[in-house]
C-alpha positions as CSV (number, residue, x, y, z in Angstrom):
1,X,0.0,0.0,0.0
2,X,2.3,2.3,0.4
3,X,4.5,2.3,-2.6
4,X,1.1,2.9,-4.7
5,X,1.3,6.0,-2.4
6,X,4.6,6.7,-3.2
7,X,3.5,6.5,-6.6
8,X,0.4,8.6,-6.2
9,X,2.3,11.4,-5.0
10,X,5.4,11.0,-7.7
11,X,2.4,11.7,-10.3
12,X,1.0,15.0,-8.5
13,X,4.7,16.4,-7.8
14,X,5.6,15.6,-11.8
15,X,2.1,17.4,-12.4
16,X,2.8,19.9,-10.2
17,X,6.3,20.6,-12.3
18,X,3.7,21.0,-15.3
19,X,2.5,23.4,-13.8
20,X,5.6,25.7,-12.6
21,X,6.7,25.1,-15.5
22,X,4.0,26.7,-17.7
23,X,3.1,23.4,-19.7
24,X,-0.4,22.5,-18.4
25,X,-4.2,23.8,-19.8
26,X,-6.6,24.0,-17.1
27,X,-10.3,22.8,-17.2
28,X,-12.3,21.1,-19.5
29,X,-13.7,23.6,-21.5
30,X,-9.9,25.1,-22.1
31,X,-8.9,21.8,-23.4
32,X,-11.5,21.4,-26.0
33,X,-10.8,25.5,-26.8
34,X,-7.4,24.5,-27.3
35,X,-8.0,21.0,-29.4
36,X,-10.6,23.3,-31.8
37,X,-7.5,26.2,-32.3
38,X,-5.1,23.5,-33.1
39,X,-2.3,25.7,-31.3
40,X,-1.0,24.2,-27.9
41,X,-3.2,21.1,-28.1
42,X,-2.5,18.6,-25.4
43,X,-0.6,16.0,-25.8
44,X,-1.8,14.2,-23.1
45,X,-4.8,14.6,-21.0
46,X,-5.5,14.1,-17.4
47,X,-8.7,13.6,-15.8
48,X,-9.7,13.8,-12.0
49,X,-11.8,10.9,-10.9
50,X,-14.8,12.4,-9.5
51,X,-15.6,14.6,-12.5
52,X,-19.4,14.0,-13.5
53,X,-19.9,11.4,-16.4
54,X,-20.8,14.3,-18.6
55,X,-17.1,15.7,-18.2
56,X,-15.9,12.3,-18.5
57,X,-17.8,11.9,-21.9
58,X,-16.5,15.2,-23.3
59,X,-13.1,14.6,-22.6
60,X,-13.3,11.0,-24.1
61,X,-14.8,11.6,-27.0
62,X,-12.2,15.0,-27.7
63,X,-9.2,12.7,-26.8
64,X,-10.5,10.0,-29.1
65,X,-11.4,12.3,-32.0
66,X,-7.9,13.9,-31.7
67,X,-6.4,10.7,-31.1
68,X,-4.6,11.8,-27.6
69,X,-3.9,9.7,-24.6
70,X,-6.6,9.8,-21.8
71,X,-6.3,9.1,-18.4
72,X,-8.3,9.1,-15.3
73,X,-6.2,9.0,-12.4
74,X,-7.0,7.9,-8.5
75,X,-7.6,11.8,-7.4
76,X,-10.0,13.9,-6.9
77,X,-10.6,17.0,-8.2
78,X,-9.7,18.9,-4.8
79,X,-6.5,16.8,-4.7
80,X,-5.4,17.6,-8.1
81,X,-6.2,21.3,-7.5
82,X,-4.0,21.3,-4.5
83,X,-1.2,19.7,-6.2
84,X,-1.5,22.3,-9.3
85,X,-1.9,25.3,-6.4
86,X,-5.7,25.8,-7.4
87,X,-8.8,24.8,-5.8
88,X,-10.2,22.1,-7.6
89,X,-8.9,21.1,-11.2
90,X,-11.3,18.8,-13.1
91,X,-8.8,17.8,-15.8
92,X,-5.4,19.4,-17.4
93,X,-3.9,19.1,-20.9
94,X,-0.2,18.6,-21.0
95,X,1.7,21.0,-24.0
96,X,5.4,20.5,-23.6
97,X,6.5,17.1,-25.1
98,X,9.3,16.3,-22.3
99,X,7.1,16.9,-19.7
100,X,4.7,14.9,-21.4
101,X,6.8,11.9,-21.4
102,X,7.7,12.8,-17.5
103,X,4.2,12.2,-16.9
104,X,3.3,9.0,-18.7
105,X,6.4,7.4,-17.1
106,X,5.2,8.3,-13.8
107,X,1.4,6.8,-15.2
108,X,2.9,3.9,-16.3
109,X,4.8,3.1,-13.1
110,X,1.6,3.2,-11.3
111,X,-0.3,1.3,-13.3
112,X,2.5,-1.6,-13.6
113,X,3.1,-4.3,-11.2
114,X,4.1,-3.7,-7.6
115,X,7.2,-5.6,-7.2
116,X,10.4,-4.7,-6.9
């Protein structure tokens, strides 16, 4: 239990440097403003998991259509707000491609086994 902990909190500090770092969209409707201008579009999308199933959809079916990764990870949206230094974040797109890649290591490392 708590090296998925670890792991949880290697994901919101690597999100967190995102956000210092200038590389992150905020909120749903920003995301799909910035898929429809073409300019910054996210290369990687990150979902809270108590957003409402109508977020949920949007950001599915935007991420599908623009064929970019998805995720919904274990936080909510007040956790994942705290981590960024906001209130509550629903979902953030991620611009920069090396930070991009930071983050979906981090993903995959939680997601994979817990050995080791």
């Amino acid at each position: 239990m708590e090296k998925q902990t670890e792991k949880n909190n290697r994901l919101l500090l690597t999100l967190g440097l995102c956000a210092r770092a200038g590389a992150l969209i905020y909120g749903t409707e920003q995301i799909c403003v910035a898929f429809r201008r073409g300019r910054q579009t996210p290369l990687l999308v990150i979902e809270a998991s108590d957003t409402s199933a109508n977020t949920h959809k949007k950001l599915t079916d935007k991420c599908k259509y623009y064929k970019v990764r998805h995720t919904v990870i274990p936080h909510g949206m007040a956790t994942l707000g705290r981590a960024l230094g906001r209130s509550e974040v629903a979902a953030v797109g991620i611009t920069d491609p090396q930070l991009c890649r930071a983050v979906e290591k981090q993903l995959d490392r939680q997601c994979g086994s817990d050995e080791g």
